[in-house]
N, C-alpha and C positions, 0 to 999 in steps of 0.2 A: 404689230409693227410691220410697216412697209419693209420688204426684200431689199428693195435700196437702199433706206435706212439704216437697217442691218449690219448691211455691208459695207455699209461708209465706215458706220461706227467700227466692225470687226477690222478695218484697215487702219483707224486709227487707233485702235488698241495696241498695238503693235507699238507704233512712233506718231508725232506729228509727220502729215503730210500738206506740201501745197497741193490745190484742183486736182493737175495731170496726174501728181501722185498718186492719189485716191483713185483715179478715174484706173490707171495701167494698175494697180495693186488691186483693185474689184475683179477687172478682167481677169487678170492672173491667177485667184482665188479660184474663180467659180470656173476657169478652164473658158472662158468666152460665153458661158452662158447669162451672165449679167452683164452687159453693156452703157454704161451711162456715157448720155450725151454731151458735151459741153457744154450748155442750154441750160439744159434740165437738174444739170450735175450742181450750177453754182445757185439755184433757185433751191435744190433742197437742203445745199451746203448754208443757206439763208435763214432757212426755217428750223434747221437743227441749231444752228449759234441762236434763234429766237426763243427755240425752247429749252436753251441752254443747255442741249447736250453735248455738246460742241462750244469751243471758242474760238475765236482767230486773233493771227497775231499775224503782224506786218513784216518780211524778212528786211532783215540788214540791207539789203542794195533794193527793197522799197519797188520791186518788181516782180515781189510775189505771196501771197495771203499765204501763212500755215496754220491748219488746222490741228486742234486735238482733243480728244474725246475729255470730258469733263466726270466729276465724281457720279453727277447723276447721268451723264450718260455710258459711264462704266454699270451702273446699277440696273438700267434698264438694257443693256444690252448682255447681262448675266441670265435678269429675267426672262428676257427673249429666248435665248442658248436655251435654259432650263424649259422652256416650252418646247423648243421641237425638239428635244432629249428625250420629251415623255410620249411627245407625237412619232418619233421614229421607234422607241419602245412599243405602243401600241400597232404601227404598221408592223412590225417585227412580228410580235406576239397571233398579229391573225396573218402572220406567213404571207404579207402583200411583198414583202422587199429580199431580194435574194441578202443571204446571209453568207461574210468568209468561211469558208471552210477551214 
């Protein structure tokens, strides 16, 4: 899975969001280091409601699309989780990644 993707989905797990939503709650998460464009943001917000991870829904005053993660995109974004869970476990294990003390 694409790092944008990810992260779209992880912000909609939370709640529905509209775009900016999504866009200021990625930032938010990753501390500034995922940045999605306004551009780019509603072309993959396109492809995720295509591959129905995602759906949208039209707000009440019809000025703004809300997104939210759907069944199957709750499933694959556990999958995802569970993959860099075992990839941060093996970075761990050959001592690549400082560990709390």
């Amino acid at each position: 899975m694409k790092p944008a993707d990810f992260h779209i989905l992880l912000a909609l797990a939370a709640r529905p969001l509209h775009g900016y939503g999504i866009m200021k709650e990625v930032e938010r998460d990753t501390g500034g280091d995922v940045t999605l464009e306004i551009g780019s943001l509603y072309r993959l917000l396109a492809r995720l409601v295509a591959e129905g991870l995602i759906d949208d829904t039209q707000s009440k005053d019809e000025r703004r699309r809300y997104y939210r993660i759907t069944a199957a995109g709750k499933k694959a974004l556990k999958s995802e989780a569970a993959r860099l869970a075992a990839v941060v476990s093996l970075v761990r294990a050959r001592k690549l990644l400082e560990t709390e003390v």
